[in-house]
N, C-alpha and C positions, 0 to 999 in steps of 0.2 A: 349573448350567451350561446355559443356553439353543443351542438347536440351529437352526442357520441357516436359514431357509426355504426349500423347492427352490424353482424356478425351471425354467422350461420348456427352456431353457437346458439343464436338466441331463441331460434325455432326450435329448439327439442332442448328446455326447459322446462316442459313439463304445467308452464305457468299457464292459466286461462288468459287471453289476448284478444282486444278489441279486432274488429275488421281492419281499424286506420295501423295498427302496432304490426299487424301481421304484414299490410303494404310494405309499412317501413321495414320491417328484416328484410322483406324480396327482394325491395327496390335495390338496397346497399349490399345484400350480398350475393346478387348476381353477379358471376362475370360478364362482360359485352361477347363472351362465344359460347354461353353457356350452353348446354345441350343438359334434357331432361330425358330419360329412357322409362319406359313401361314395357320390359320384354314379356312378362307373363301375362299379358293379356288376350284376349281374342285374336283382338286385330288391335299388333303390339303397336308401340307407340314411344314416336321419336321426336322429341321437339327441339330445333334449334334456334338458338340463338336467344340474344335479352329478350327482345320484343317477345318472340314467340311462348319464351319458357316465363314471364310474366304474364302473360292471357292466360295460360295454363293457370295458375298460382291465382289470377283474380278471377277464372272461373270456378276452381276449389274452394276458396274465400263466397263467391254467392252463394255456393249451396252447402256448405258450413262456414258461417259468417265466424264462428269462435275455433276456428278450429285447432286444435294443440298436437306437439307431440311431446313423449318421454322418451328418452335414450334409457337402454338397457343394457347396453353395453356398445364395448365399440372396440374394435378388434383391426390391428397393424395390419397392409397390407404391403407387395412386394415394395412397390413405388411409395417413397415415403410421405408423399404431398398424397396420399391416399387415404381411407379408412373406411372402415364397413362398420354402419351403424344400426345396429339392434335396436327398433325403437316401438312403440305401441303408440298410437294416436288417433283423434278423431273429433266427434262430437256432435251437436245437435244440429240438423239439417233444417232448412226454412220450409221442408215438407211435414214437420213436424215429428221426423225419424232419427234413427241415430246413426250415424258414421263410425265403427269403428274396427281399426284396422291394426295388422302385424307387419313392419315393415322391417326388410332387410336393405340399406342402400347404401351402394360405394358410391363413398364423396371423394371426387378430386380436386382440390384447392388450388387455385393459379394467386397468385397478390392477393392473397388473402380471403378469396371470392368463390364460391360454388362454380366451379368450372364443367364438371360432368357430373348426372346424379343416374344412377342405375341403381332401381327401383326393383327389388321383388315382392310382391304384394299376393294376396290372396284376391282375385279380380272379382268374387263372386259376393266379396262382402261391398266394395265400390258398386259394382253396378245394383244389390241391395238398395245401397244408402241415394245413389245417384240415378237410379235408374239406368236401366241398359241404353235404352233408345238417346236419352238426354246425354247422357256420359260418350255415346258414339257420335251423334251428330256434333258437338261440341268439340271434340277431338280432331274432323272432319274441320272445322272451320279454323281452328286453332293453327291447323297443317298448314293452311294457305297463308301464315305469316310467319314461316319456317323460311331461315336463312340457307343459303346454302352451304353442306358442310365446310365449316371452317378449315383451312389448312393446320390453326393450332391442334386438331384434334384427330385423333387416330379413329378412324371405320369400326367399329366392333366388330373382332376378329370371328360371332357367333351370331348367325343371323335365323332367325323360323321365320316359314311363312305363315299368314295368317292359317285359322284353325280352317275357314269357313273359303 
């Protein structure tokens, strides 16, 4: 019996999802050059590549083991393999807190795979739910299994430096 590939689709469904389901969307719908962006953060935050933007995704997963989102809308962008999804998500954290968050992020799809995610988020509710300290040094160690940027991917034309 073959088991259907996730699809990115499948993370902002809105549905409550085991730790191992949430693996399975990552694993399938990473690209291999994927880059994860957090430009509104302190000290903004670039991850690339599978390996890297998978630590990312199973360090979110340890400190919300259920974590969901809902699409709230989702809005055409110039590039058509593009879209900006309006979504609200979150959930109970193993500190016994809640996560919960407003997300704006442009998705760019390469074969069908999260190829770029640029993330606006409100930072103040993550380091909340994550703690600041845990959520920075975690970030910090995430970097050092950061590919170098891929040639398939363009530099973000919009760079800030950290706040601090």
């Amino acid at each position: 019996m073959t088991t259907a590939k996730k699809q990115l689709a499948d993370a902002f469904g809105g549905k409550l999802t085991t730790l191992e389901e949430q693996r399975a969307i990552w694993r399938d719908a990473l690209h291999e050059d994927a880059i994860w962006e957090g430009p509104t953060f302190e000290i903004p935050v670039t991850v690339i590549g599978f390996e890297a933007v998978s630590r990312f995704m199973e360090f979110l997963l340890s400190v919300v083991p259920r974590f969901s989102t809902r699409a709230v809308a989702v809005y055409p962008a110039a590039d058509p393999e593009t879209t900006i999804v309006e979504s609200t998500g979150g959930g109970d954290t193993i500190d016994g807190g809640r996560y919960t968050q407003r997300y704006f992020t442009q998705i760019t799809i390469r074969n069908g795979q999260a190829f770029r995610m640029r993330e606006y988020v409100n930072p103040f509710q993550t380091y909340k739910a994550f703690g600041k300290e845990r959520w920075e040094k975690a970030m910090a160690e995430i970097a050092k299994h950061n590919r170098p940027w891929p040639a398939s991917q363009k530099p973000d034309p919009i760079t800030l430096p950290p706040l601090r």
